[in-house]
N, C-alpha and C positions, 0 to 999 in steps of 0.2 A: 745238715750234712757238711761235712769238712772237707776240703779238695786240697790235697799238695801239690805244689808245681813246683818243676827242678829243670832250671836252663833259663836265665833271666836274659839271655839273649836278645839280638836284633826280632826275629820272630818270637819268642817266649815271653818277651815285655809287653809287646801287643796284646798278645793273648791274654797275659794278665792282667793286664788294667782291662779289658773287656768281660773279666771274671767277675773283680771288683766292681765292675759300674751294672754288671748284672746282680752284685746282691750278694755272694758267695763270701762265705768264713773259708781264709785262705791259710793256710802253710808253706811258704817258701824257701828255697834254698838255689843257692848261686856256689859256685869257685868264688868267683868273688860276690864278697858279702855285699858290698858297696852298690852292686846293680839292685841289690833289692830296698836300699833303703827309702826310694818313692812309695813302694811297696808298705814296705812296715808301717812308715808315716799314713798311709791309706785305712789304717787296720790290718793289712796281715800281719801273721802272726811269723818271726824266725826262727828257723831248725837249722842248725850245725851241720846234721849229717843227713844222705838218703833215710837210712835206718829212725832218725827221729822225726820224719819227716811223714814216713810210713806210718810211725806211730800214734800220730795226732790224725788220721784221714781216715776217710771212708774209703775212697778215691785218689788216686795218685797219676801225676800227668808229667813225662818228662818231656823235654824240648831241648836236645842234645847234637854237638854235632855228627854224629856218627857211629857206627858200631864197638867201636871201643869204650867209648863214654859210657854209652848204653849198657855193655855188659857189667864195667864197673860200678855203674850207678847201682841198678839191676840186683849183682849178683855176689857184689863184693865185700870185704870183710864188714863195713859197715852200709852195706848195701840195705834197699829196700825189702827184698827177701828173709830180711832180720825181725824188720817192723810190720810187714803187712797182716790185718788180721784177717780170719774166715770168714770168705764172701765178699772181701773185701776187694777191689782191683784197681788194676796199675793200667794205663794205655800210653805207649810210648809213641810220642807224636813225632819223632825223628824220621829221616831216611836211612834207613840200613838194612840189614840182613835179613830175610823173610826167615833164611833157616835161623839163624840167631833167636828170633824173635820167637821160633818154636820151641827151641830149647827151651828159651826162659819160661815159657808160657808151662810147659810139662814138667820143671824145678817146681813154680807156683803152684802146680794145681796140686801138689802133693800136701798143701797147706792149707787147701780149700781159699785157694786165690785164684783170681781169673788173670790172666795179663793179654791185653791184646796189643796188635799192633795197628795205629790209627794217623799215619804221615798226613801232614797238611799242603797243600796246595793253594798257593794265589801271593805268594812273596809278603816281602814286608809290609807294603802297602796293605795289600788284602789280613795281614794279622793286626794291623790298626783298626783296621774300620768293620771287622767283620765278618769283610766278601771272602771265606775262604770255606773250598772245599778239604772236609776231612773224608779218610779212605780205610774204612775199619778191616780189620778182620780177626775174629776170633768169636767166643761164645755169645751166640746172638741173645741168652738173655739176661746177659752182661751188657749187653750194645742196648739194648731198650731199659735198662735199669737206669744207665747211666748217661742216656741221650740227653737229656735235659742239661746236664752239664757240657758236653761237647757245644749244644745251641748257645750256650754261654759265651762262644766266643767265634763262632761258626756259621752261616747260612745255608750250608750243604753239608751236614756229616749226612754219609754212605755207607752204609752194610754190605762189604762184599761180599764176603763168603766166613771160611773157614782161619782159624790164625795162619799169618802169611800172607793172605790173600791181598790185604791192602798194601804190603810193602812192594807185594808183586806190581800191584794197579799206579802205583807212585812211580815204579824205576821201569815199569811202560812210559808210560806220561814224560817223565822228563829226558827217557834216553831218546823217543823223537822230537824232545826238544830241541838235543843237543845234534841229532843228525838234522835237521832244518838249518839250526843255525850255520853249519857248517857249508850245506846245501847253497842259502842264502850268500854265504861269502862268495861259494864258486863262483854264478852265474852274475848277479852284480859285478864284478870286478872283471866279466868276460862284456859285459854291456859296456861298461866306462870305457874297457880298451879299444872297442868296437867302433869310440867316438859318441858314445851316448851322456852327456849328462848326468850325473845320480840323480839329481831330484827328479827329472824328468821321466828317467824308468821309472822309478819308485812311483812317482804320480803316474802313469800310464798304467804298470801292471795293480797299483791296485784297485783296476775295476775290470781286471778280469776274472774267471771262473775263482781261482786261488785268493786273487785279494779281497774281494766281496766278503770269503770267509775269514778275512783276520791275517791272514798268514801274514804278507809284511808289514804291517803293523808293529812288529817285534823287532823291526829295525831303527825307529825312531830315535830312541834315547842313547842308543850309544855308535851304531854299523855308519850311519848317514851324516849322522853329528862329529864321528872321531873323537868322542870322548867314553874313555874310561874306567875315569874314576873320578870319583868313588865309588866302587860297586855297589850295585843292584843287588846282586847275588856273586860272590867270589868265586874265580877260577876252582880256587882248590876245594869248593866244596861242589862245584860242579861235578868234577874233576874224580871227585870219592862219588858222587851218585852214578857216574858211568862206569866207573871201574866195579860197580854196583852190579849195574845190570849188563854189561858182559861178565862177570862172574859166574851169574845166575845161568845166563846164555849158557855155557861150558854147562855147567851144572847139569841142568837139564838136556844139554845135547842138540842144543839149536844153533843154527850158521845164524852171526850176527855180524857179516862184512862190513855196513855202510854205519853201525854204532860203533866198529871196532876201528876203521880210520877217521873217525869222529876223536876218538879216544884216544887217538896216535898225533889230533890234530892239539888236541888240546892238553898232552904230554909235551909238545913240544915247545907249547907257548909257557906250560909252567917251567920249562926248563931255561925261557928268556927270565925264569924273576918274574913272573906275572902272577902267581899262585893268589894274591890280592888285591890283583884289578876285576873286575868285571869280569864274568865266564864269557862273555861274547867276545872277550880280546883275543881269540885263537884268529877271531876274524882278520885282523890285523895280517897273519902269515901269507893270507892267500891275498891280499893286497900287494905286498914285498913278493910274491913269486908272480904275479900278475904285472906288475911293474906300475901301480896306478897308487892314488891316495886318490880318500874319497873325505871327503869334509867340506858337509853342505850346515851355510847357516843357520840358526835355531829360528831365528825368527820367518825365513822363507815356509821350512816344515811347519809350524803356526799356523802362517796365513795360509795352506792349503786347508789341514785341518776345518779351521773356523769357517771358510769356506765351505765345506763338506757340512760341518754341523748348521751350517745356516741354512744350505736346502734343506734338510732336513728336517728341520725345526720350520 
């Protein structure tokens, strides 16, 4: 079986060397040719266009930022939709448009192609090593034909539902990511003015109900430290995945208040120039309206941690 992947990116590099070390005859394609040439060097094979890219595969996997990419990759004059043969399917692992992704899915199927939409989840880290949950949705006996390939580079692909379904399940996921974090700015920045510490709330709430599960956790690497950058995850693709799912919100007809000044907060910080720091730099605002700066040492955060892991262990 031949697998094409298209988006040699921060996440889409991951994923492919984890194709490769699982075994996989690959076909790949970048904007830039230059991200793939580890790649090539590895054995895959290079295509110029989506279209010749589709044409060497069984299976086609894009890793895109966004629904413009996507449709052009997709749909475009040398799009995939040129090259894909019958039976054959395409799974776009981006974050974008559920309805996007139906349209495409209903162009393909006129050619006895499947397209589904399968967004990943678990950042760059987790497309290095692995740990990443995929979030499918479209024809489930396309999603069991072709699981073996998703495990390729994956520890959780998921079968939601119907196409659409996983873009839905992705821009759930991360739009209460992006209201937490916001959440998280507020009430820290009201403890520090209060006369508290950061490390010391930080260490105290998290052994209560909330921290036990993880939630601040998500402030270590950049809310506590005051650093951010070089992103984790960029504002502006942040930034496109919430303007995502308030889209959707409208769409369907749901009040989405506390994602929508989420999306007002983090509008404002792309409007400082931030569009390429870190999505958590919105936090930044609500420090400047709070009147505090929070910038706790890396190495204090450490010794609690190892701390923690030594009762533990």
């Amino acid at each position: 079986m031949k697998v094409g992947f298209i988006g040699l990116g921060t996440m889409g590099a991951g994923m492919v060397n984890n194709l490769q070390k699982a075994g996989f005859a690959l076909v790949v394609n970048d904007i830039n040719q230059q991200a793939a040439s580890r790649f090539v060097s590895a054995g895959a094979t290079w295509a110029p266009t989506p279209k010749a890219v589709a044409e060497q595969s069984d299976v086609v996997l894009t890793s895109l930022p966004g629904p413009p990419e996507v449709e052009s990759v997709a749909m475009g004059e040398n799009g995939l939709i040129h090259g894909l043969k019958p039976g054959s399917a395409y799974f776009d692992l981006s974050t974008s448009s559920p309805t996007l992704i139906r349209k495409i899915a209903a162009e393909m199927a006129k050619n006895g192609v499947f397209a589904l939409d399968a967004p990943v989840s678990g950042g760059p880290a987790g497309a290095n090593s692995g740990q990443l949950a995929v979030w499918v949705g479209g024809d489930k006996g396309a999603f069991d034909k072709f699981k073996h390939v998703l495990d390729g580079f994956s520890d959780a692909p998921f079968y939601v539902g119907p196409v659409g379904a996983g873009e839905v399940a992705k821009l759930v996921h991360n739009c209460m990511g992006y209201i937490t974090t916001a959440g998280l700015a507020e009430v820290f920045t009201m403890g520090v003015k209060a006369g508290v510490e950061p490390l010391a709330i930080w260490e105290a709430v998290r052994q209560g109900a909330l921290g036990r599960r993880g939630v601040f956790e998500r402030m270590i690497d950049q809310f506590l430290v005051n650093k951010y950058d070089p992103p984790n995850f960029a504002l502006r693709l942040a930034h496109k995945d919430m303007t995502l799912a308030t889209n959707l919100g409208r769409e369907v007809k749901v009040p989405m208040r506390l994602a929508n000044m989420a999306l007002e907060e983090m509008t404002e910080a792309m409007n400082r120039g931030w569009s390429g720091r870190d999505s958590r730099s919105m936090m930044i605002l609500q420090q400047e309206r709070a009147g505090v700066e929070i910038a706790v040492e890396p190495a204090r955060i450490k010794a609690i941690l190892d701390r923690d892991k030594a009762k533990k262990g």
